[in-house]
N, C-alpha and C positions, 0 to 999 in steps of 0.2 A: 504493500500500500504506500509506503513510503517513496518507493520511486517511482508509483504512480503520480504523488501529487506536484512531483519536482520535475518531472518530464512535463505536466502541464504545464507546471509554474513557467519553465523556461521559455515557454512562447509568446507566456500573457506578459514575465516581464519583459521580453524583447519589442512586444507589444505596444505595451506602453511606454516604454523608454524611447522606441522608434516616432511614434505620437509624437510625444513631447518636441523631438527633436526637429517635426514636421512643422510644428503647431510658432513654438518660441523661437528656434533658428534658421528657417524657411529652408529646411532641407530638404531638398525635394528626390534626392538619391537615393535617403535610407531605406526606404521601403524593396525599392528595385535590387539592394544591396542582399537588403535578405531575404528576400524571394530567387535570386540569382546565388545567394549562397545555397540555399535549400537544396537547389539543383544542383552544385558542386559537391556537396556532401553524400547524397545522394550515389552518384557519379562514384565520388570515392570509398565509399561503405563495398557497394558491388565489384567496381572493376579493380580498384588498385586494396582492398583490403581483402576480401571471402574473394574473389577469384585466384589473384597468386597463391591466397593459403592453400587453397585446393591442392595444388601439387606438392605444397610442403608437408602437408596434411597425407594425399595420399601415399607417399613415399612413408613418412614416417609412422601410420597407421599400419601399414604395411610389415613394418621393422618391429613394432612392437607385438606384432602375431610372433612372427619370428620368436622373438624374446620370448615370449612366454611359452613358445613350445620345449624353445632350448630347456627352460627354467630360470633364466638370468632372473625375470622379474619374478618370481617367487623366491630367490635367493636373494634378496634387496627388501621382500619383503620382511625374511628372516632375521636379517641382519639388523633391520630396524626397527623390528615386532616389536623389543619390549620398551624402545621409547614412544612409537605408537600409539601402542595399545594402552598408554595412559592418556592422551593427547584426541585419540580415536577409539573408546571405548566399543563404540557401535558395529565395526568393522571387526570382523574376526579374524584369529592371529595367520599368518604368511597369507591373508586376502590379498589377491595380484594389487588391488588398488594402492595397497604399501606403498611396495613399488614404483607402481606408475606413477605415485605424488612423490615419490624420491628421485627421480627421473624430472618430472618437470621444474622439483626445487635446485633439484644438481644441473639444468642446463640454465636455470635461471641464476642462479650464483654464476655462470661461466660467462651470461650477457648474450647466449645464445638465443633468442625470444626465437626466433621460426622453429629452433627444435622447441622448445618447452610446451608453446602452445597444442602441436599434437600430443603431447605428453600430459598435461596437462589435461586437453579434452578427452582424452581416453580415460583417465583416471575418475573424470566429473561421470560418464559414465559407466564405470563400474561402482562408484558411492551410488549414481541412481536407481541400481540394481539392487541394493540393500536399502532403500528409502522405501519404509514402510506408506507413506504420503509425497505420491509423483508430484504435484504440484507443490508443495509445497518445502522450502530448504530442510535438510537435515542437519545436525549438529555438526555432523561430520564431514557438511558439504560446506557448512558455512566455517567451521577451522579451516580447511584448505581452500577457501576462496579468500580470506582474511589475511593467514600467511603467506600465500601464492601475491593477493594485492599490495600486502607492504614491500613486497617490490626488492628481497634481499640478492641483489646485483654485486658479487664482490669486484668485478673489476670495469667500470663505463667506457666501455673502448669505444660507442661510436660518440660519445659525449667529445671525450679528448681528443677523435679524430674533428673533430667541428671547430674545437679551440684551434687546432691545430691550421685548418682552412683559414679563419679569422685571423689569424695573425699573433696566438698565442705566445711569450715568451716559454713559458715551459705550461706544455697541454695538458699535462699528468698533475699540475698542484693541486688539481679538486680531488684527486683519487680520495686520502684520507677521510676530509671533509666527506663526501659521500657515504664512504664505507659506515663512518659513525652514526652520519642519520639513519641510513638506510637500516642498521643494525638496530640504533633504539625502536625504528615505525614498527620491524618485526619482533620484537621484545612484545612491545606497547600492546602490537595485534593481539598478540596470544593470549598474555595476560588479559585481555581485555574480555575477550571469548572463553580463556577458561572459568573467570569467576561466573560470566554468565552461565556455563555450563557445570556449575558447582566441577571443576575438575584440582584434586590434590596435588596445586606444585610446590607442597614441601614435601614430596615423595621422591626417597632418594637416587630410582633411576632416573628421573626429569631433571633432577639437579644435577645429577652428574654427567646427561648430555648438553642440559645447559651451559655448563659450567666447561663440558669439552669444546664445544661450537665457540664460546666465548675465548675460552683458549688457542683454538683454531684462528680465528677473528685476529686476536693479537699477535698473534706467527705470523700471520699476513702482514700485518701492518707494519711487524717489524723487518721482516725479508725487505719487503718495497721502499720500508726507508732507509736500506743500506746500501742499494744498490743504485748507480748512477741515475738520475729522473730521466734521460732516454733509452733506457734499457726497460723501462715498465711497461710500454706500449707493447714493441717487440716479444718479452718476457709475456705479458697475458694473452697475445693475440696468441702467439702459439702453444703455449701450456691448455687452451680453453679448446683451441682445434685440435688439437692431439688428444684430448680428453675424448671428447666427442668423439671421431673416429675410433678411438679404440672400444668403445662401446657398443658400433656397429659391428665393427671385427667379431668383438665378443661373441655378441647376437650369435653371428654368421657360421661362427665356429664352433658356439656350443649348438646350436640347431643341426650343422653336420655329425658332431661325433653322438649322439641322438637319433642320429639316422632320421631326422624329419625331411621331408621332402620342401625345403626350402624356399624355393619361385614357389609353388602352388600354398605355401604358406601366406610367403608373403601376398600376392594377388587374393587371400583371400580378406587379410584384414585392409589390404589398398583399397578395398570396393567401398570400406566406411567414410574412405577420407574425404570422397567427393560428395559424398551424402549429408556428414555433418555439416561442410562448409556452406552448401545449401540450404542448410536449415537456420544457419545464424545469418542471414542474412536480412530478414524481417524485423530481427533486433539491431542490429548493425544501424541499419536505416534510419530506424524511429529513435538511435540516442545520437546520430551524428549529424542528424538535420537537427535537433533540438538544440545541441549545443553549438552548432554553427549557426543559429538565430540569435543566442543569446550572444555569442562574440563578434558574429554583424553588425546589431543594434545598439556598439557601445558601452553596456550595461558592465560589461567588467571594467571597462575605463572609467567610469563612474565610479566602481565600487573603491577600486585604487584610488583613486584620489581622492575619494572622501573619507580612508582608511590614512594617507598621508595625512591629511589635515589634522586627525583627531590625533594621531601619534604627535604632530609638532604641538595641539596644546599641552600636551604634559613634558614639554623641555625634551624627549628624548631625542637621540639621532634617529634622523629618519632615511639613512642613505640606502635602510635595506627596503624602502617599498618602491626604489626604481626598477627592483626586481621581482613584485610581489605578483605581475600578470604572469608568468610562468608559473607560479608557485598558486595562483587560483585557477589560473588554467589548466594542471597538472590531472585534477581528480577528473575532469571533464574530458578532455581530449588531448592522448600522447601526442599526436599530429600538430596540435596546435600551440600547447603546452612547450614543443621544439620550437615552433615557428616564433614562438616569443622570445624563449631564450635566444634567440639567431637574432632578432630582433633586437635584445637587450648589448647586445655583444659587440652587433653594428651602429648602437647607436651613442652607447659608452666605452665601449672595445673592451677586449675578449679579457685582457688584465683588468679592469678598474673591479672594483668592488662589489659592483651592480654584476657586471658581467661575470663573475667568479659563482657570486650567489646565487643566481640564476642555473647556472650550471648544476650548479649542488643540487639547490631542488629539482631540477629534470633526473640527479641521478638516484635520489633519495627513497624514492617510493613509485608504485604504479598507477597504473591508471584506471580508479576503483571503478568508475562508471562502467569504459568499454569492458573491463572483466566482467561486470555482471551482468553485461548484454550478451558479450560469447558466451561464458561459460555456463550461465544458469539457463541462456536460450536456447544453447544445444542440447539439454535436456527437458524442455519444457517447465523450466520452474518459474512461476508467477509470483510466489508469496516468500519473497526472501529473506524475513525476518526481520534480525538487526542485523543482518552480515553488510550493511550501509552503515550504518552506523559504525561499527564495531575499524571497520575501513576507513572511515574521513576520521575517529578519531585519532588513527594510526598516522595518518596523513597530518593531520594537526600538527603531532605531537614532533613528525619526521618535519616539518615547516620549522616549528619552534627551535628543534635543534640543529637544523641547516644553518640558521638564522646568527645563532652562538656559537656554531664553531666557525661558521666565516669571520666574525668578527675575531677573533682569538688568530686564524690563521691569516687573515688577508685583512683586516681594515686597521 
């Protein structure tokens, strides 16, 4: 219900903000702006978003028949059953969906998003498999849509390639800064989902894969800050593709010595991929024309600078809301959410402060809206809880602390 009244909202205020703009500053474009954006969005939901996924999707649907006949993905589910199985009560133990959400968090840690998202939709349905109520989200659909949304990216390689276009002096200084937001948003997530799911995390195996990821987390950070800041790019792009690859290998190799007959594996879970991406297409539509009305019509420019104004009554600095349209555009639309940041970068350059911070938040966290259009659309879920909620507070809280560590490292 919740993103029923905000998908309305979004039209009635681009609406009126459009009005307004007709009525008091004799604009006579706005309307044509966002009725020709409509159509743009449109345009880009089908051809350049659910049409390329199709192939990403079919190949990779395809791969994960594969896996699962080898056993890879029951062997992943094992592996990670018993921190799971506190996390995903509902899901029974070495369930493939383990797996397949270990699979779309480990390509999404790698910055990989074309694999993750079949990896991901696979796994949305297998939890729909075990949803006692189809339409409606399950607890276990809404934790992995929550920690999937807070967006845990450890390494933003196409973020720094874009610094790096702009004019960057060094394109990797947001790396940290990112890793920590992104870190606390998926902290924030979970906690935030488990109390609402009465779930025990002072139970000492939660704590002690918390406590390993967080130890994992600072290995990272301390490897990449020893080692020269051009060597990080290099260093992630290929450790993240070698990764990758070798998990197809894997597939490939434990499906042979299994004796599965392989191709007729694969083709048969490929026939899914062109199926799903057809199906999110209906949702795609109806949240990217909404949210390309509301950033036709102004209405986020509005909101930023009346957000600037109230920050400079209270004496604070205000040099972080030259960046604040990426960071409100973020939960709305990844596409557009970049196009600010590039925005912000050309218009105060890719070092200033604006432009650093900006950065941070494009790499901070995901993009809660379009995940709950694909992923609860590919299974037909209408009534998705607080898994919105449970998401923009993640988003919040990843804003908040983008926000403070830029200023610590860069102002």
């Amino acid at each position: 219900m919740a993103l029923n009244y905000l998908w309305i909202a979004f039209f009635i205020v681009a609406f009126i903000v459009a009005l307004i703009k007709l009525i008091f500053t004799g604009d006579t474009e706005i309307f044509k702006l966002i009725i020709d954006g409509m159509f743009d969005s449109s345009e880009v939901a089908v051809m350049k978003i659910a049409l390329p996924l199709a192939g990403v999707m079919t190949f990779f649907m395809g791969l994960l028949n594969v896996g699962e006949r080898a056993g890879a993905i029951n062997f992943l589910a094992r592996l990670v059953g018993p921190f799971f199985n506190r996390l995903f009560p509902e899901i029974p133990k070495n369930h493939p969906a383990n797996g397949q959400m270990i699979m779309n968090f480990s390509a999404n840690m790698l910055g990989l998003d074309n694999a993750a998202t079949p990896f991901g939709l696979k796994a949305m349905q297998s939890l729909q498999e075990l949803n006692p109520s189809k339409d409606v989200a399950s607890n276990a659909q809404i934790m992995f849509m929550v920690l999937h949304s807070a967006g845990p990216v450890l390494i933003p390689l196409s973020i720094m390639a874009q610094r790096s276009i702009y004019g960057a002096a060094d394109p990797s200084d947001i790396f940290i800064p990112c890793l920590i937001a992104t870190y606390v948003a998926t902290v924030t997530g979970l906690l935030f989902v488990a109390i609402r799911q009465r779930i025990n995390l002072f139970d000492k195996v939660i704590l002690s894969w918390l406590g390993g990821i967080s130890l994992f987390i600072g290995l990272v950070l301390w490897y990449f800050s020893s080692i020269p800041k051009e060597q990080i790019e290099v260093v992630s792009k290929i450790a993240s593709n070698v990764i990758l690859f070798t998990f197809i290998i894997s597939f490939l190799l434990g499906a042979l010595r299994k004796k599965v007959d392989v191709f007729s594996a694969f083709i048969e879970g490929a026939k899914g991929g062109f199926e799903t991406s057809v199906k999110i297409i209906p949702y795609l539509v109806a949240m990217l024309v909404a949210i390309g009305a509301l950033r036709n019509s102004g209405a986020l420019t509005w909101v930023v600078d009346g957000m600037k104004f109230a920050f400079s009554l209270t004496g604070m600095n205000t040099d972080f809301t030259d960046a604040l349209p990426t960071a409100l555009m973020h939960p709305l639309s990844g596409g557009g959410s970049r196009a600010m940041m590039i925005d912000t970068m050309k218009t105060f350059g890719a070092d200033s402060f604006a432009g650093r911070l900006s950065c941070v938040f494009q790499g901070s966290s995901d993009t809660i809206f379009y995940v709950l259009a694909l992923y609860f659309g590919s299974v037909n879920i209408r009534n998705t809880r607080y898994t919105l909620w449970a998401g923009l507070t993640a988003d919040l809280v990843s804003v908040i602390t983008a926000i403070w560590v830029s200023y610590i490292f860069f102002h």
